[in-house]
Biotite code that builds the C-alpha atoms (Angstrom):
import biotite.structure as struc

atoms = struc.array([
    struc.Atom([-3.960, -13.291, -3.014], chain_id="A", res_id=1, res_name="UNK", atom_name="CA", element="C"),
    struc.Atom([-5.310, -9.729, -3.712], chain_id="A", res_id=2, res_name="UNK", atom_name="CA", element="C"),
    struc.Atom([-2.547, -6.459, -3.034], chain_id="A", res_id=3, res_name="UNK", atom_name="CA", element="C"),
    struc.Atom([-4.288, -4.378, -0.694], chain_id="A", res_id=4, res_name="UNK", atom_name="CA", element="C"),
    struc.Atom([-3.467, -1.016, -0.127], chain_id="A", res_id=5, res_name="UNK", atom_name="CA", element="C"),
    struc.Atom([-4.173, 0.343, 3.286], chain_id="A", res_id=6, res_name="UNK", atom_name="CA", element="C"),
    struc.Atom([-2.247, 3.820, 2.268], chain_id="A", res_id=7, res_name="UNK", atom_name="CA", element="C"),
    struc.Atom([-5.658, 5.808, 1.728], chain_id="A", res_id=8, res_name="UNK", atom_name="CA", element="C"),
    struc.Atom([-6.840, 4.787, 5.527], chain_id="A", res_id=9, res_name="UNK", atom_name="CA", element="C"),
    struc.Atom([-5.997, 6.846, 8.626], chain_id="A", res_id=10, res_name="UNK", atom_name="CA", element="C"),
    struc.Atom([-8.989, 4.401, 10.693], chain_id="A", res_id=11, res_name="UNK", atom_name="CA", element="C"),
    struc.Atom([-9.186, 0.292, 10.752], chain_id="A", res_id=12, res_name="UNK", atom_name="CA", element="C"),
    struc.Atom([-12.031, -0.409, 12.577], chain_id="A", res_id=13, res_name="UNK", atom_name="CA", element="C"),
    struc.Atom([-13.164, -3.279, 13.644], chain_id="A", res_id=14, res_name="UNK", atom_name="CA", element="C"),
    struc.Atom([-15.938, -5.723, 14.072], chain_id="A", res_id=15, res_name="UNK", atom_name="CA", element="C"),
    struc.Atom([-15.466, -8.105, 17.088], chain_id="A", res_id=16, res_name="UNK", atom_name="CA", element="C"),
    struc.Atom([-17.495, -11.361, 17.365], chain_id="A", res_id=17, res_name="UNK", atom_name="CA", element="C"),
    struc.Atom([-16.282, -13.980, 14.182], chain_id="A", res_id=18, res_name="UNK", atom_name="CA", element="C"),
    struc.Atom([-13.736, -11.018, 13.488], chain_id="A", res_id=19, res_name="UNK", atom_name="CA", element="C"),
    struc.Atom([-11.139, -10.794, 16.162], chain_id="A", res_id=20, res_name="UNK", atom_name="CA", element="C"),
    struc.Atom([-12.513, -13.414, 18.382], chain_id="A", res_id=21, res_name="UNK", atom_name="CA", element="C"),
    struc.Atom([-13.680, -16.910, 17.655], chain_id="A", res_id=22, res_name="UNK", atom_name="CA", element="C"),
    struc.Atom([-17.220, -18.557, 19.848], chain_id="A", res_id=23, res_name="UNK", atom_name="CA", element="C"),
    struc.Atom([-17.124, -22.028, 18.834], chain_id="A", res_id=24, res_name="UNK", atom_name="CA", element="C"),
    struc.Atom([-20.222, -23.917, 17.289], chain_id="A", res_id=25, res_name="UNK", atom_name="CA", element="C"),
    struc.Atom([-20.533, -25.896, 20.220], chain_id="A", res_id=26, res_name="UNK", atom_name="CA", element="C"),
    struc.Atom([-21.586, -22.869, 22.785], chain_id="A", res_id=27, res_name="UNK", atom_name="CA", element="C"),
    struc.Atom([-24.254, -21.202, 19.886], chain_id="A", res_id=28, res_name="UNK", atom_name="CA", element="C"),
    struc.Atom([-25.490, -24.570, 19.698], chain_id="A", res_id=29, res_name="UNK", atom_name="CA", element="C"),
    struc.Atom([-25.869, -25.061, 23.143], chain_id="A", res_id=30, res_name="UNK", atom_name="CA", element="C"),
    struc.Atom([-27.622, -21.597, 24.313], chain_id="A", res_id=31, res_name="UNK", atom_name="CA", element="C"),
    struc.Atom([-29.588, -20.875, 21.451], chain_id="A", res_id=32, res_name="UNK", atom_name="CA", element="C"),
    struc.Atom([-31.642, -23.541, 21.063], chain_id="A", res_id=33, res_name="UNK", atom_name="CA", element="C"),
    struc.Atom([-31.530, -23.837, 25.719], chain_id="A", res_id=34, res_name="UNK", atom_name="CA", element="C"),
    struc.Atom([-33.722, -20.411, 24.934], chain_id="A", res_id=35, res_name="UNK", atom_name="CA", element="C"),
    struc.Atom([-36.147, -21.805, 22.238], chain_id="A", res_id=36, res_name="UNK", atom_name="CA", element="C"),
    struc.Atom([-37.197, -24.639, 24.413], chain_id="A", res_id=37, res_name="UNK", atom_name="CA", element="C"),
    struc.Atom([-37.337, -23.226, 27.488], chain_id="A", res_id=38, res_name="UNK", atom_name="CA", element="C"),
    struc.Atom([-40.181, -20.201, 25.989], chain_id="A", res_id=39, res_name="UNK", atom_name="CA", element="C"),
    struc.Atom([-41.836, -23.098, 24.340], chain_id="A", res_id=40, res_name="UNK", atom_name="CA", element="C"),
    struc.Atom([-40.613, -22.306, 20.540], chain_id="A", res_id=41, res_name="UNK", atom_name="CA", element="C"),
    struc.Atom([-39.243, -24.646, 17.832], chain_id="A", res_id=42, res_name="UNK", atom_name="CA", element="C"),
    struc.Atom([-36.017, -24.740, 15.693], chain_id="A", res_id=43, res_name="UNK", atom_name="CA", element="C"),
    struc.Atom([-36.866, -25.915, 12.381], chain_id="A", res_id=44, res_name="UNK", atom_name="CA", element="C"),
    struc.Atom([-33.356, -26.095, 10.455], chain_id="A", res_id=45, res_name="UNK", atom_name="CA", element="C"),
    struc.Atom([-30.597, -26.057, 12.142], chain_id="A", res_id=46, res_name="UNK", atom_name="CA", element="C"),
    struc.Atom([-29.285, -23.767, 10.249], chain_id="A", res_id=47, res_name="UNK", atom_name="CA", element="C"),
    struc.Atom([-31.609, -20.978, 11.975], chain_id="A", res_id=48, res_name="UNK", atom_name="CA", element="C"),
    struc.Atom([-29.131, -21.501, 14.747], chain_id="A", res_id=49, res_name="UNK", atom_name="CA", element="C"),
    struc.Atom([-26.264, -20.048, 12.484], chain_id="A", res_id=50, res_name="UNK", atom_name="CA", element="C"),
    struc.Atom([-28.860, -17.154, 10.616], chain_id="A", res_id=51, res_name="UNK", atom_name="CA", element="C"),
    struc.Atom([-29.287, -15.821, 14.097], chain_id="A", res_id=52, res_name="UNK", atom_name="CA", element="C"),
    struc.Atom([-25.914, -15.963, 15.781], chain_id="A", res_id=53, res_name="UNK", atom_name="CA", element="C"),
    struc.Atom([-24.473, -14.174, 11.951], chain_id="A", res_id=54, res_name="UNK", atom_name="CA", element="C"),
    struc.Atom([-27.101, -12.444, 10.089], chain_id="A", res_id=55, res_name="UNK", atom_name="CA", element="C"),
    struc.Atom([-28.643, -9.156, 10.075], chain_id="A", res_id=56, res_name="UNK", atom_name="CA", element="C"),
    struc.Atom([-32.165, -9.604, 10.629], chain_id="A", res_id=57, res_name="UNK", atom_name="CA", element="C"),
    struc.Atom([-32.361, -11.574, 13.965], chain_id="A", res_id=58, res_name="UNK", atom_name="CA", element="C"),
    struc.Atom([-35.851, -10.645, 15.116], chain_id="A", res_id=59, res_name="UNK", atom_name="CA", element="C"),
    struc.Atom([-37.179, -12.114, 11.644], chain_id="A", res_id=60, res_name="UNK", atom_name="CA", element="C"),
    struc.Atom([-35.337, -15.047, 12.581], chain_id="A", res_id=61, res_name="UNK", atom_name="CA", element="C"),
    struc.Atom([-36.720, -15.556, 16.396], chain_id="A", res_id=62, res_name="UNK", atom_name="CA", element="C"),
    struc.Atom([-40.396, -14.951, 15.044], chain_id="A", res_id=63, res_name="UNK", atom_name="CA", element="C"),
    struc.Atom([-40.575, -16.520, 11.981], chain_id="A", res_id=64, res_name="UNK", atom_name="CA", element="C"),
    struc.Atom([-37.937, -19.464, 12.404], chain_id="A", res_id=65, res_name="UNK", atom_name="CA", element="C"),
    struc.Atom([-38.099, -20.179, 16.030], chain_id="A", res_id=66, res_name="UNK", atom_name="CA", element="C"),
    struc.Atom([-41.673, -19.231, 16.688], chain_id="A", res_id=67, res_name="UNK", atom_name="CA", element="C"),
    struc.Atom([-41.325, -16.635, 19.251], chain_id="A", res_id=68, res_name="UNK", atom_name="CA", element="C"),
    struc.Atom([-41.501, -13.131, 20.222], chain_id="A", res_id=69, res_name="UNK", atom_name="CA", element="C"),
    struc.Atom([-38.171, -11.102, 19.961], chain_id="A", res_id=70, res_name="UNK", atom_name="CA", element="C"),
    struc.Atom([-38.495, -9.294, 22.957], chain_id="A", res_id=71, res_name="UNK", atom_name="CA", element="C"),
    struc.Atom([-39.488, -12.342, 25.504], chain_id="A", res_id=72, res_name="UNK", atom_name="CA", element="C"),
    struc.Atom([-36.412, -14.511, 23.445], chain_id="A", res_id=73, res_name="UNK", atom_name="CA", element="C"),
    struc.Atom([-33.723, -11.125, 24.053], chain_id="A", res_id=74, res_name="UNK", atom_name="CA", element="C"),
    struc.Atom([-34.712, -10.524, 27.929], chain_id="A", res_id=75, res_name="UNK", atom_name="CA", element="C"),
    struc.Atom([-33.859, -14.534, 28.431], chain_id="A", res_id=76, res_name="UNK", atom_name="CA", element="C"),
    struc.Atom([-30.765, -15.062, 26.223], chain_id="A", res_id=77, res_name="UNK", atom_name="CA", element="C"),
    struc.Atom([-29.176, -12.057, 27.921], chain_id="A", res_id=78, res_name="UNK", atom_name="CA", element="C"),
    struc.Atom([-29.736, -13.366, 31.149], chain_id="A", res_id=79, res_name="UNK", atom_name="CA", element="C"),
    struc.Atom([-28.211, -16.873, 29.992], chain_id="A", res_id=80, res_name="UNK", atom_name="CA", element="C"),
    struc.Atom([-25.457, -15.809, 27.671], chain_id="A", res_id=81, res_name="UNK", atom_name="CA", element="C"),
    struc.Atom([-23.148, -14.499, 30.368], chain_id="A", res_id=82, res_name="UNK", atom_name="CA", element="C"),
    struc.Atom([-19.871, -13.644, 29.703], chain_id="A", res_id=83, res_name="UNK", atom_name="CA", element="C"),
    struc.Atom([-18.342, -16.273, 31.766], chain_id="A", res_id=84, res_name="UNK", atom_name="CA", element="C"),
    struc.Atom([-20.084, -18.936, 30.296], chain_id="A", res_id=85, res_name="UNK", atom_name="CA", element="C"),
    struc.Atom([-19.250, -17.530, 27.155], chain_id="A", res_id=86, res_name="UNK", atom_name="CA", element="C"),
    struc.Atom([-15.749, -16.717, 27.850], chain_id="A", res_id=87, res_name="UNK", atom_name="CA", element="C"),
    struc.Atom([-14.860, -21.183, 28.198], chain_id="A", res_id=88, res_name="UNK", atom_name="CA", element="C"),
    struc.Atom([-15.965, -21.189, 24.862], chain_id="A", res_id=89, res_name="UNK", atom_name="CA", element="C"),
    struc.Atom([-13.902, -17.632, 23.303], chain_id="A", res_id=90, res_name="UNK", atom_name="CA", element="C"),
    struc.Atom([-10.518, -17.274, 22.058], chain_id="A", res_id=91, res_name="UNK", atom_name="CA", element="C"),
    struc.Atom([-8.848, -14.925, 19.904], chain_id="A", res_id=92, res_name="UNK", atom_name="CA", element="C"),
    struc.Atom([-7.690, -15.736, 16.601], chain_id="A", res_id=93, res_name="UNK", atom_name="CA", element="C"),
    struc.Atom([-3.753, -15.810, 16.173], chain_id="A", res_id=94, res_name="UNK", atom_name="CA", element="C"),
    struc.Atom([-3.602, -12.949, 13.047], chain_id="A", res_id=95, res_name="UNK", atom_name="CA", element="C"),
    struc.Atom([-5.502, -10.746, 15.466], chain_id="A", res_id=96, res_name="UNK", atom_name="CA", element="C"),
    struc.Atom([-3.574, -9.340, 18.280], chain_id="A", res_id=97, res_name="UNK", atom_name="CA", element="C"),
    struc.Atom([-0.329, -8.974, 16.071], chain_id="A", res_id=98, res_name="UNK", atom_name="CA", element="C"),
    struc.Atom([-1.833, -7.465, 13.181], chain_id="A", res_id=99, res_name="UNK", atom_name="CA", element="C"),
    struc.Atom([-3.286, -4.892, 15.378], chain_id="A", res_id=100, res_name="UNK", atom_name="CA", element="C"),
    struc.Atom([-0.169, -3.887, 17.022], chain_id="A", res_id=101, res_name="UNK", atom_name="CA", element="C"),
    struc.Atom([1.505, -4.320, 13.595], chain_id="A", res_id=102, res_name="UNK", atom_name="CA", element="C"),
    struc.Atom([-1.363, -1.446, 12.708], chain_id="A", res_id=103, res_name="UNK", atom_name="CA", element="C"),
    struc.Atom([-1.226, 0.923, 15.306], chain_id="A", res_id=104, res_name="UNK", atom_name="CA", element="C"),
    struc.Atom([3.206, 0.778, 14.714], chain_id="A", res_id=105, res_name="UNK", atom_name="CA", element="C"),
    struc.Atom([2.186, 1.776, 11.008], chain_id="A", res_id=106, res_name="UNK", atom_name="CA", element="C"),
    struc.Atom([-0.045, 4.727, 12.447], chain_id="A", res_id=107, res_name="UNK", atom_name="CA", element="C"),
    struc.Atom([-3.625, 3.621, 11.881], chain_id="A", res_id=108, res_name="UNK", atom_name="CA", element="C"),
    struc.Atom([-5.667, 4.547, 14.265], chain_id="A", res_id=109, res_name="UNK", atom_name="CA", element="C"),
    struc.Atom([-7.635, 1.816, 15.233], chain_id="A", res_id=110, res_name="UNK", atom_name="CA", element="C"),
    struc.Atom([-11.725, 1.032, 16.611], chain_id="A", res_id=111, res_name="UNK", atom_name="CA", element="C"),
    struc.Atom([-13.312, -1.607, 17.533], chain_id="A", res_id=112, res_name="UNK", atom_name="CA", element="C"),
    struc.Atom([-17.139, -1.627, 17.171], chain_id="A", res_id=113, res_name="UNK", atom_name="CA", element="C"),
    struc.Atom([-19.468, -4.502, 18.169], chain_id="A", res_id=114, res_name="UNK", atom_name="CA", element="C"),
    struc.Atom([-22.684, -4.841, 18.206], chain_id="A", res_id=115, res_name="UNK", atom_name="CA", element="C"),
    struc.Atom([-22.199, -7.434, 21.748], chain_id="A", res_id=116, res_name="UNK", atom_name="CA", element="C"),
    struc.Atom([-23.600, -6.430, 25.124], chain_id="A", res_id=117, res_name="UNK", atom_name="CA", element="C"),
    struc.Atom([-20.922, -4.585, 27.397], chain_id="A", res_id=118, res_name="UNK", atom_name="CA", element="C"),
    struc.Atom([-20.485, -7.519, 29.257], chain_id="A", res_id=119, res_name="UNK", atom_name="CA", element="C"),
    struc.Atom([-19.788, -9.842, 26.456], chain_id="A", res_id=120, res_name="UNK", atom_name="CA", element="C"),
    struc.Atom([-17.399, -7.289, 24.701], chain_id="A", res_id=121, res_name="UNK", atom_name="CA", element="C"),
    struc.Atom([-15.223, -6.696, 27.287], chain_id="A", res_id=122, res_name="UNK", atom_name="CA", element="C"),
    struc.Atom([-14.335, -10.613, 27.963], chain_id="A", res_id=123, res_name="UNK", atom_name="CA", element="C"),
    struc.Atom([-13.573, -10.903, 24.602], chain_id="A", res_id=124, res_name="UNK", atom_name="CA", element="C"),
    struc.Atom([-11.750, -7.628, 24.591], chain_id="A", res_id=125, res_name="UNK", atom_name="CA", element="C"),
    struc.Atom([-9.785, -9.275, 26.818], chain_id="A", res_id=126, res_name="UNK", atom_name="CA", element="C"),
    struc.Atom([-8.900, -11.932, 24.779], chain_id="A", res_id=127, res_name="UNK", atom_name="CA", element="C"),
    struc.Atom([-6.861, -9.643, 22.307], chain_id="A", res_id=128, res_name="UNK", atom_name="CA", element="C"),
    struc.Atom([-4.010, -9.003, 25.070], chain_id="A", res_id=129, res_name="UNK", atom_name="CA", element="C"),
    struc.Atom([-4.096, -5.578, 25.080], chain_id="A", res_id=130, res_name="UNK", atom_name="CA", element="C"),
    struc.Atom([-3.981, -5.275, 21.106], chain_id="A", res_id=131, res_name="UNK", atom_name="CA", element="C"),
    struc.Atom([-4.072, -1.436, 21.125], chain_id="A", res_id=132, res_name="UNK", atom_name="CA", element="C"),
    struc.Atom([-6.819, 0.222, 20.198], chain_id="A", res_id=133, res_name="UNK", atom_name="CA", element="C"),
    struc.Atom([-8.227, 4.170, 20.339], chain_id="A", res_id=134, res_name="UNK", atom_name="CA", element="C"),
    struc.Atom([-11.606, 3.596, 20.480], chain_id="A", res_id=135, res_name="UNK", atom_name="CA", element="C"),
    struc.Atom([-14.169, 0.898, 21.574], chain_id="A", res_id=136, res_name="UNK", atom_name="CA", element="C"),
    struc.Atom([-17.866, 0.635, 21.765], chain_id="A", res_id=137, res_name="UNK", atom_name="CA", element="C"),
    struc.Atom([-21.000, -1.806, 22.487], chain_id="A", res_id=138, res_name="UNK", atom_name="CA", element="C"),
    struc.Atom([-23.805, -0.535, 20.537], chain_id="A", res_id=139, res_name="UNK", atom_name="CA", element="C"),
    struc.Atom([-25.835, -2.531, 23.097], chain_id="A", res_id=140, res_name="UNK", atom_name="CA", element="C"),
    struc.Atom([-24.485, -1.058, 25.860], chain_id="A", res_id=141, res_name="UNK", atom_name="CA", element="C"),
    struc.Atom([-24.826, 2.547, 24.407], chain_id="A", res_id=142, res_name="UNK", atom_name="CA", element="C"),
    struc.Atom([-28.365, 2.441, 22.942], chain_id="A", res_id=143, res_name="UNK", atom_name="CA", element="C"),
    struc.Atom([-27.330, 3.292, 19.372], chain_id="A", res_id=144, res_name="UNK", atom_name="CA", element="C"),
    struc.Atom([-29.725, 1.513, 16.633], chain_id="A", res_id=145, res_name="UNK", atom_name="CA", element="C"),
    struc.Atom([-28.305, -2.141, 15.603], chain_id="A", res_id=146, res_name="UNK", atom_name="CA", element="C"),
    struc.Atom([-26.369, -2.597, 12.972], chain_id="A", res_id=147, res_name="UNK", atom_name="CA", element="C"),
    struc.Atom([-27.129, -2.400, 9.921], chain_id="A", res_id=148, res_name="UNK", atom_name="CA", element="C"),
    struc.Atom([-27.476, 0.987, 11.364], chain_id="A", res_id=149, res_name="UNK", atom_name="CA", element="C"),
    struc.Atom([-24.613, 3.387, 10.586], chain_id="A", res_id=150, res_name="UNK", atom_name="CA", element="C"),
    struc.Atom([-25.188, 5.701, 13.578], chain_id="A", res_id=151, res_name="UNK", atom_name="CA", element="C"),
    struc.Atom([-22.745, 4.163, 16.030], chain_id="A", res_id=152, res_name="UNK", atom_name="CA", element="C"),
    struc.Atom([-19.981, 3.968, 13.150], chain_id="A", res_id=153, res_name="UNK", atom_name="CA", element="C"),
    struc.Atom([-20.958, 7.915, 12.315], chain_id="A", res_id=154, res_name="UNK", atom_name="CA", element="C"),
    struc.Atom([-20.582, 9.057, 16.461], chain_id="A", res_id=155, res_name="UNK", atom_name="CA", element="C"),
    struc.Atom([-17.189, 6.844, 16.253], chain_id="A", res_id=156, res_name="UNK", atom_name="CA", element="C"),
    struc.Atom([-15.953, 8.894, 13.183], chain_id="A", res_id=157, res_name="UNK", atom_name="CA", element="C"),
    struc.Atom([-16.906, 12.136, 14.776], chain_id="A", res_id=158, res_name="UNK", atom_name="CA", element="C"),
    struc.Atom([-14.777, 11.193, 18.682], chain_id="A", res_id=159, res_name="UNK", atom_name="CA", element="C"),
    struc.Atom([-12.176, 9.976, 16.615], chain_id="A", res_id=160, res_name="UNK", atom_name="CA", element="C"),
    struc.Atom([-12.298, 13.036, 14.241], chain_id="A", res_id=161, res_name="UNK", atom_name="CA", element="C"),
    struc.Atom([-11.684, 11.308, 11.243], chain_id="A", res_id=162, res_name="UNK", atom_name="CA", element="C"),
    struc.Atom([-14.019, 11.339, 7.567], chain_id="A", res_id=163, res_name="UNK", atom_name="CA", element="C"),
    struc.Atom([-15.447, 7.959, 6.241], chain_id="A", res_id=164, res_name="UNK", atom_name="CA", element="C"),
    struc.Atom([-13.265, 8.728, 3.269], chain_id="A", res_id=165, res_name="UNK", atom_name="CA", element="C"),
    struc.Atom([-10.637, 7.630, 5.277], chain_id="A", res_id=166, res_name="UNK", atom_name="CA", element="C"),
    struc.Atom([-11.916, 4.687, 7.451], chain_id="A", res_id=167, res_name="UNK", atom_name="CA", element="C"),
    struc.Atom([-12.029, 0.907, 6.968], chain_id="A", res_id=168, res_name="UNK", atom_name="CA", element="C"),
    struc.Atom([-14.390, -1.041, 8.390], chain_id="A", res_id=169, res_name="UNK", atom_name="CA", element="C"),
    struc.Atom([-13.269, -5.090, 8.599], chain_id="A", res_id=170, res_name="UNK", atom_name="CA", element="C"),
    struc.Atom([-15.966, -7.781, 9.755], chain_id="A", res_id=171, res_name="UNK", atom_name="CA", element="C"),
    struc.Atom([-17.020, -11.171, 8.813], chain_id="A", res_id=172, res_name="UNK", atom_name="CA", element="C"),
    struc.Atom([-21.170, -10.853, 8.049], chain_id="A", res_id=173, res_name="UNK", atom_name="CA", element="C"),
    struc.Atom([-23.674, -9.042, 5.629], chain_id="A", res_id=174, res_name="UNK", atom_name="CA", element="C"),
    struc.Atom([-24.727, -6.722, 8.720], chain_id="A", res_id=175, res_name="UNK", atom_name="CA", element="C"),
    struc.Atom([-21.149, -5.739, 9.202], chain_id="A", res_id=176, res_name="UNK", atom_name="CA", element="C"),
    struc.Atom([-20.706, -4.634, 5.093], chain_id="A", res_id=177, res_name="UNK", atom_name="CA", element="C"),
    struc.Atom([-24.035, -2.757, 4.943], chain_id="A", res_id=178, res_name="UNK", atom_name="CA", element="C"),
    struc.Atom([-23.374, -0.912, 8.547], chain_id="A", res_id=179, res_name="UNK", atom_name="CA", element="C"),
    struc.Atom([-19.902, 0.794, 6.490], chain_id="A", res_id=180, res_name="UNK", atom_name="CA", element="C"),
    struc.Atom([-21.792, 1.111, 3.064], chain_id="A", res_id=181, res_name="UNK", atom_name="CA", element="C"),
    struc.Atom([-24.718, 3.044, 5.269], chain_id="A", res_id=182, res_name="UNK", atom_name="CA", element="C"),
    struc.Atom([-21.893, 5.025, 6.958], chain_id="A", res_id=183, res_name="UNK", atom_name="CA", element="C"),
    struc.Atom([-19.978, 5.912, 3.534], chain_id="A", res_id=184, res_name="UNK", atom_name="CA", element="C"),
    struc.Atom([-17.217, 3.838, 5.075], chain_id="A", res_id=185, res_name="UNK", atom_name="CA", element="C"),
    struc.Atom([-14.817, 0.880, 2.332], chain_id="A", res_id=186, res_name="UNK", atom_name="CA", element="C"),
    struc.Atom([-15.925, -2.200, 3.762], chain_id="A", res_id=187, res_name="UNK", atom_name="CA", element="C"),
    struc.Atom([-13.325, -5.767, 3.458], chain_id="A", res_id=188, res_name="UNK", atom_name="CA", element="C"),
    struc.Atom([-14.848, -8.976, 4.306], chain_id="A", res_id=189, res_name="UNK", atom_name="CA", element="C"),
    struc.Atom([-13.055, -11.225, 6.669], chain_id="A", res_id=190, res_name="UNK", atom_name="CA", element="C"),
    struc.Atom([-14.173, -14.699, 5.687], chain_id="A", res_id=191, res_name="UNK", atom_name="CA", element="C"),
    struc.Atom([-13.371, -17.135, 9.104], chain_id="A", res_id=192, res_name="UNK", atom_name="CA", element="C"),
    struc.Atom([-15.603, -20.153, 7.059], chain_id="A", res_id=193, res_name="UNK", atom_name="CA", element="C"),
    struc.Atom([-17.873, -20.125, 9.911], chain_id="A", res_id=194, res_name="UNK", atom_name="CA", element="C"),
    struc.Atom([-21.055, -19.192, 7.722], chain_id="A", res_id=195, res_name="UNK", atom_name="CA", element="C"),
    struc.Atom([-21.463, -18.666, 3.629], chain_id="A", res_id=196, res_name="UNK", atom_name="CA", element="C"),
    struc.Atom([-22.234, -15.024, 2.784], chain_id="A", res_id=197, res_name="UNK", atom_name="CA", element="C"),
    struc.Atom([-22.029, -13.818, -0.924], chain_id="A", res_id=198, res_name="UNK", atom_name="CA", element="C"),
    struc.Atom([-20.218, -10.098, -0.289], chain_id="A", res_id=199, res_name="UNK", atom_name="CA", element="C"),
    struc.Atom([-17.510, -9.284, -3.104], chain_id="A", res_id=200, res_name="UNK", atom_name="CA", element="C"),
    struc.Atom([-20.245, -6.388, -4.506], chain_id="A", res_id=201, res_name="UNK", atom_name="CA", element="C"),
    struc.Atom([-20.510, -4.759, -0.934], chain_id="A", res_id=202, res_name="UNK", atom_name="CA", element="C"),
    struc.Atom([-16.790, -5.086, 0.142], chain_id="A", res_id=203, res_name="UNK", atom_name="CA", element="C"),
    struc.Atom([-13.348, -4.106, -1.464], chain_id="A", res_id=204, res_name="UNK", atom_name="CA", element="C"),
    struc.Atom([-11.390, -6.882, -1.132], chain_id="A", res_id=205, res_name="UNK", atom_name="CA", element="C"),
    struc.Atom([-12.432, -10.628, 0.549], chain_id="A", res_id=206, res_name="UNK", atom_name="CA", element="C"),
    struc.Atom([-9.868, -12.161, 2.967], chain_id="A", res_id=207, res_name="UNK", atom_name="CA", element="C"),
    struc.Atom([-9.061, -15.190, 4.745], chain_id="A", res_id=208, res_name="UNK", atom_name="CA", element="C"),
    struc.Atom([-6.921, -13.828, 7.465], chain_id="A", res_id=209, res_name="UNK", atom_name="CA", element="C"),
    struc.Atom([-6.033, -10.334, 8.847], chain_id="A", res_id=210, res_name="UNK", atom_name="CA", element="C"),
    struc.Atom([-2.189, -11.017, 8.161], chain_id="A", res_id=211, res_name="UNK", atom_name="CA", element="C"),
    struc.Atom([-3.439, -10.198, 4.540], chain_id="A", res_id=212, res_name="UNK", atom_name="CA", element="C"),
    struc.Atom([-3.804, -6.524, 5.134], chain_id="A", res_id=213, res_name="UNK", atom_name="CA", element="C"),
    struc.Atom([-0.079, -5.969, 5.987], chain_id="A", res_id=214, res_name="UNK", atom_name="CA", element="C"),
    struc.Atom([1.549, -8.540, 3.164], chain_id="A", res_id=215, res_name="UNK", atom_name="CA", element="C"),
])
């Protein structure tokens, strides 16, 4: 196991999704490919299922894996991914809520910064029993540019009043590692071994658990 050194970092922020909370296979598997039918398209791996629900890129993914247009597929799986439907199928990992607090008692400041619909973010929010935080925000909800996108990360930096110099952004997906590189943000990939991504050039250390940042 890598030393890490959190010394140089006043900020931890924070992806959410496959980060701090866990959506089993089971659910993606379920709503996903509920949407594809129902507008007529066609999965052709199953493994599209998992390059939409992780990768950057998703609209490539509806139109040139499933077959359909990204708009018509978004307005539907909004309207059946609902946060209590979602929420049966959420949980929190263990290292997440104490690690956080463990954080915030060390003085980090800490963000969290998803790119889920309000609705969605706050259930699994709400997961993390009250794990402190200073600062939260949907990019969904708030009309910023997707990730990879660094423009959400850069209006976080600028509330919180803190430089990317001195901010650490953790998440578990090539999206999340080029949304800090684009920001000027160190980057650490949090592999949960829920999808393969190759990221040790983009990211400064790789875990397998948060509980690695304050060994």
């Amino acid at each position: 196991m890598q030393k890490i050194s959190l010394d140089s970092y006043k900020h931890i922020s924070f992806d959410l999704d496959g980060t701090l909370v866990h959506t089993s296979e089971e659910y993606r598997f379920e709503v996903v490919p509920k949407v594809v039918k129902k507008l007529g398209g066609k999965i052709k791996e199953k493994q599209s299922v998992n390059r939409f629900w992780f990768e950057a890129g998703r609209d490539q993914v509806i139109e040139k894996e499933f077959g359909l247009d990204p708009k018509t597929f978004w307005k539907l799986f909004r309207t059946l991914d609902t946060a209590k439907k979602r929420s049966k199928h959420t949980y929190a990992y263990p290292d997440a809520e104490p690690v956080i607090r463990n954080l915030k008692k060390n003085g980090k400041i800490i963000s969290i910064i998803t790119g889920a619909p309000e609705w969605i973010a706050k259930m699994e929010i709400e997961k993390l029993k009250g794990a402190p935080h200073e600062f939260y925000l949907s990019i969904y909800h708030n009309d910023f540019k997707p990730k990879p996108s660094p423009e959400s990360l850069i209006f976080a930096l600028g509330k919180l009043k803190v430089s990317p110099g001195h901010t650490l952004y953790i998440g578990n997906s090539n999206e999340d590692a080029d949304f800090a590189k684009n920001a000027g943000v160190d980057f650490i990939y949090l592999c949960r071994k829920e999808h393969d991504f190759d990221l040790e050039d983009y990211s400064i250390a790789k875990i397998h658990s948060l509980e690695e940042l304050i060994k």
